[in-house]
C-alpha positions in Angstrom: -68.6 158.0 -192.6 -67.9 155.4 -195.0 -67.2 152.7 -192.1 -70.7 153.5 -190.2 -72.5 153.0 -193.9 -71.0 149.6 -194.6 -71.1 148.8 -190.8 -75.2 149.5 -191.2 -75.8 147.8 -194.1 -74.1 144.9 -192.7 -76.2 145.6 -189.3 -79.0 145.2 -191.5 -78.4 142.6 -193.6 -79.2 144.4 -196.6 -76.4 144.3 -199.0 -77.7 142.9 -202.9 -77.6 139.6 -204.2 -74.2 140.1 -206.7 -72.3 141.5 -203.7 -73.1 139.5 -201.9 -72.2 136.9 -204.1 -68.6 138.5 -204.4 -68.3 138.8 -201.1 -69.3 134.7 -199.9 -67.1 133.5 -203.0 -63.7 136.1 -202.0 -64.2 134.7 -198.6 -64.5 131.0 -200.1 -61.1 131.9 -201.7 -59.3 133.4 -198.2 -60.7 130.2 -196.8 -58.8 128.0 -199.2 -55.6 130.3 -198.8 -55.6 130.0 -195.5 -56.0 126.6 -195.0 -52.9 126.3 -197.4 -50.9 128.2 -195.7 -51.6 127.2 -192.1 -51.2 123.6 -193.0 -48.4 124.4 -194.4 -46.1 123.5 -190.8 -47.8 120.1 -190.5 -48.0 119.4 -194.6 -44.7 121.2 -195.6 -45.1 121.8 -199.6 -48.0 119.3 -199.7 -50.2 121.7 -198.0 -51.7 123.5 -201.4 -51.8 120.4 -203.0 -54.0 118.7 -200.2 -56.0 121.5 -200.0 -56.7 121.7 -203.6 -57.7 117.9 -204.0 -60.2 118.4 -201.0 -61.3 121.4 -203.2 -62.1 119.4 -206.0 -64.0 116.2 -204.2 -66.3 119.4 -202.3 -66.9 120.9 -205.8 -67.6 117.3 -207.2 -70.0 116.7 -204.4 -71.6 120.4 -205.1 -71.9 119.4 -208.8 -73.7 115.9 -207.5 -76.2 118.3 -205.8 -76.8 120.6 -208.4 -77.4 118.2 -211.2 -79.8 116.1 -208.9 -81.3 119.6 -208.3 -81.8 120.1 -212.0 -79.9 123.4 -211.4 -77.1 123.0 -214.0 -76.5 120.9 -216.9 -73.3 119.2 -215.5 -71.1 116.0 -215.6 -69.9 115.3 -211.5 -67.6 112.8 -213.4 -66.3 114.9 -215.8 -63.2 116.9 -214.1 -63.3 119.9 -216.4 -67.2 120.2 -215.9 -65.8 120.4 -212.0 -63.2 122.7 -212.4 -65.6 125.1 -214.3 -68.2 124.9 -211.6 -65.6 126.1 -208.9 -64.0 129.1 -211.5 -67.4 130.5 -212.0 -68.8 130.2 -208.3 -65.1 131.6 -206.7 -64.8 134.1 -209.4 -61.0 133.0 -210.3 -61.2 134.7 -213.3 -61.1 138.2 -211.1 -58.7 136.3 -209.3 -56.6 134.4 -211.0 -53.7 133.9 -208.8 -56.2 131.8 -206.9 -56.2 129.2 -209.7 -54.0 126.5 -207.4 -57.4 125.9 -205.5 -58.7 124.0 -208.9 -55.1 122.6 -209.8 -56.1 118.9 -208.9 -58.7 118.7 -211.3 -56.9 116.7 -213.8 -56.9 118.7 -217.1 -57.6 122.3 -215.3 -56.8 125.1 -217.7 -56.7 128.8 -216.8 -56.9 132.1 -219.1 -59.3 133.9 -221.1 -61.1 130.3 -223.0 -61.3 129.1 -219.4 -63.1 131.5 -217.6 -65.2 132.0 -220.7 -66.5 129.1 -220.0 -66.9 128.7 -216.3 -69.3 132.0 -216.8 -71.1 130.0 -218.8 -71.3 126.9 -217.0 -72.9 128.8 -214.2 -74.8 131.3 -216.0 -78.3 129.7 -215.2 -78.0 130.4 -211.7 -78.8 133.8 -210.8 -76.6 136.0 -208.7 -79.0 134.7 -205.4 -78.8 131.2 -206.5 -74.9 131.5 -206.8 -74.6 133.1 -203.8 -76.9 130.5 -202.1 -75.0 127.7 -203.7 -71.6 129.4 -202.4 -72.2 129.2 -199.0 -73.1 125.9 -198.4 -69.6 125.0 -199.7 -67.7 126.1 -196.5 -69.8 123.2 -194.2 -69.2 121.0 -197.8 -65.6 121.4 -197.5 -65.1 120.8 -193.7 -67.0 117.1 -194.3 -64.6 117.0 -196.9 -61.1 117.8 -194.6 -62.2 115.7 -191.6 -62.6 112.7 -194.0 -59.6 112.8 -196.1 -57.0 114.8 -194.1 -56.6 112.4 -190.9 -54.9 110.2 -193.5 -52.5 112.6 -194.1 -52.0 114.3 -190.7 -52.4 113.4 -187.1 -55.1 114.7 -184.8 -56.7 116.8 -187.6 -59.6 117.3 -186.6 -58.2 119.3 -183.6 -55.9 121.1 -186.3 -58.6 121.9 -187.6 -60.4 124.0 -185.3 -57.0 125.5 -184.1 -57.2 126.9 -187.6 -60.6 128.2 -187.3 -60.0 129.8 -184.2 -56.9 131.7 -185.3 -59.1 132.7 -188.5 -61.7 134.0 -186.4 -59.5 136.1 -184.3 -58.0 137.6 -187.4 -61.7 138.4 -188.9 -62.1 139.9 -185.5 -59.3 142.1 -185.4 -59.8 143.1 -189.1 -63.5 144.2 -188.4 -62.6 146.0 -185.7 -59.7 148.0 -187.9 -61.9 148.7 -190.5 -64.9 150.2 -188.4 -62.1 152.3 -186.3 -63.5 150.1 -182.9 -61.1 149.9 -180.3 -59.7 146.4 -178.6 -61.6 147.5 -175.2 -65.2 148.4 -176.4 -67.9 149.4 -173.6 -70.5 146.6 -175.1 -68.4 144.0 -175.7 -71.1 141.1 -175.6 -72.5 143.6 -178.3 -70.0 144.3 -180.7 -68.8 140.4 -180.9 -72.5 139.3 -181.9 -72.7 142.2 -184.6 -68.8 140.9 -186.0 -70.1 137.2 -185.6 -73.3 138.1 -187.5 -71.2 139.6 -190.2 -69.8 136.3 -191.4 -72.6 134.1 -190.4 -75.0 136.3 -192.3 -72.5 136.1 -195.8 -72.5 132.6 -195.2 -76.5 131.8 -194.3 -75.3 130.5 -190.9 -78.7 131.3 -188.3 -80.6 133.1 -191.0 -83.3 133.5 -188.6 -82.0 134.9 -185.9 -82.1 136.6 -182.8 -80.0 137.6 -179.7 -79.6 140.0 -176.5 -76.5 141.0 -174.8 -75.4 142.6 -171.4 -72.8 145.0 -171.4 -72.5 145.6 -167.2 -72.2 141.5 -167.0 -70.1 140.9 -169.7 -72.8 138.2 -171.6 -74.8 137.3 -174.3 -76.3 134.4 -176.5 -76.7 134.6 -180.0 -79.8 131.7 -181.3 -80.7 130.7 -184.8 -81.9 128.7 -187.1 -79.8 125.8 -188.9 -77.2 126.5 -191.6 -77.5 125.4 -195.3 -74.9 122.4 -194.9 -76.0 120.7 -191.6 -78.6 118.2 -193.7 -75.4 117.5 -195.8 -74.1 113.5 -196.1 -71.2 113.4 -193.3 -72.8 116.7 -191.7 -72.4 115.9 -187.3 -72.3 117.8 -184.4 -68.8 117.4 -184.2 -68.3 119.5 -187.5 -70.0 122.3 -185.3 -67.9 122.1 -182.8 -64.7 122.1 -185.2 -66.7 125.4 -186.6 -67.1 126.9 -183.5 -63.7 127.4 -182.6 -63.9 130.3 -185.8 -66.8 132.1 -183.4 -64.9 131.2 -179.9 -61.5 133.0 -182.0 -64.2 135.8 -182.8 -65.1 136.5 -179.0 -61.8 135.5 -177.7 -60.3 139.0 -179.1 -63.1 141.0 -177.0 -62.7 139.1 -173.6 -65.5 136.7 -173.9 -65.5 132.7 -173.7 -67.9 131.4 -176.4 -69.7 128.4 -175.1 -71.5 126.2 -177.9 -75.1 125.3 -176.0 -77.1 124.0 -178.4 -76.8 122.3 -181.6 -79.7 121.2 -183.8 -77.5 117.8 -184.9 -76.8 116.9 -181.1 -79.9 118.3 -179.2 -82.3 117.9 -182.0 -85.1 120.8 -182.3 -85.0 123.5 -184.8 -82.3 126.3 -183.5 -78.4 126.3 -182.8 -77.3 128.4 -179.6 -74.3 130.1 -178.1 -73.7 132.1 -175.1 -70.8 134.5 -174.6 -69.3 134.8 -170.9 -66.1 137.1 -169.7 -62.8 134.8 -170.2 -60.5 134.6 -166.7 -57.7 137.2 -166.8 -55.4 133.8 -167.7 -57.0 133.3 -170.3 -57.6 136.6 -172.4 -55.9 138.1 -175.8 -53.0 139.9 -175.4 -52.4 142.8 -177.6 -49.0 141.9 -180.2 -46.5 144.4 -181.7 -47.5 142.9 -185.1 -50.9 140.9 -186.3 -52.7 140.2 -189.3 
């Protein structure tokens, strides 16, 4: 019962503004983690470390934004201000252990004094604004990596949306756990536009939306309206294809090929579209013994 209620209000994007807020800054913090760690066999120990520092120039550039904005009394150049801002918007107070995303802020202290004051920081925003400020920090932070990382690692940008892709095949699978779905669903078109709304709508990618699917022919196209980080400095089409891999990870797990046909940076106009075709036999998921 409880998996068709939260499966419904997701359905109709109707969960409240703090939520919802918990929810985009938890996932901000997952997104970190795993960058970290699936860096971590091209990085080695500098993995955390270069994730981190990209952390802190996305926050810095968020804190540019903000005080332009006249949103929040804060000091871009001023590291702790920084630090702050990304403790109160990520919540690292209710999770501390993710405090390494903030460690390359030069003077960043944790514990009760510190998270006192990154509420504080951020307390003019309400929970919408915060939320609304959240997600445009995961298009903020891929400008970010495809700047800075290709002088630390070779063909990153095409690391970079192998890691998207596996993410989005884990997301998948884990939405598909938690609703009870089996791998082989009957409207599979269907199912992988309701998962790839789930994230898109925590993260105001296509808020105005709309889609169809066909279950006998195996298709579908999901069409929206532009995310909040596409007028961003450094923002390109390329960036949504690096971001697309996430979705083609998504549909991958049900047997579909996710084909980017549209985007508003490359084809102009005022919507982004994807269509969703059955994969070849080659080329499907194959069930393992053991995944995340």
């Amino acid at each position: 019962m409880l998996q068709q209620v939260m499966r419904q209000v997701l359905a109709r994007e109707a969960i409240p503004a703090r939520p919802r807020w918990w929810m985009a800054a938890s996932g901000m913090r997952d997104w970190y983690g795993f960058l970290g760690s699936r860096l971590r066999a091209h990085l080695g120990e500098r993995s955390r470390t270069i994730v981190s520092r990209a952390a802190v120039r996305t926050l810095t550039r968020r804190a540019e934004a903000l005080r332009a904005a006249g949103a929040l009394a804060i000091d871009p150049t001023a590291p702790s201000d920084v630090a702050l801002l990304g403790a109160g918007l990520y919540r690292i107070y209710a999770a501390p252990k993710a405090a390494w995303i903030l460690e390359a802020a030069p003077g960043m202290r944790s514990g009760a004094s510190a998270w006192w004051r990154a509420r504080r920081l951020v307390a003019p925003l309400d929970a919408e604004a915060r939320w609304r400020e959240v997600t445009v920090h995961l298009g903020e932070l891929l400008v970010v990596m495809t700047e800075d990382l290709p002088a630390e690692l070779a063909h990153a940008r095409r690391i970079l949306g192998d890691i998207c892709k596996e993410a989005g095949g884990r997301y998948a699978r884990r939405m598909m756990k938690a609703w009870g779905i089996d791998r082989t669903p009957s409207d599979a078109p269907g199912l992988a536009i309701e998962i790839l709304r789930t994230s898109e709508y925590l993260f105001r990618v296509n808020p105005e939306h709309w889609s169809e699917s066909d279950a006998a022919k195996g298709t579908g196209y999901l069409e929206g309206t532009a995310c909040p980080w596409f007028d961003r400095p450094g923002w390109n089409g390329a960036h949504c294809g690096i971001f697309g891999q996430f979705q083609a990870g998504v549909t991958a797990e049900l047997g579909l090929k996710y084909i980017l046909e549209k985007t508003i940076p490359k084809h102009g106009g005022d919507t982004c579209r994807v269509e969703l075709k059955p994969l070849p036999p080659e080329k499907l998921v194959r069930p393992r013994m053991s995944r995340s």
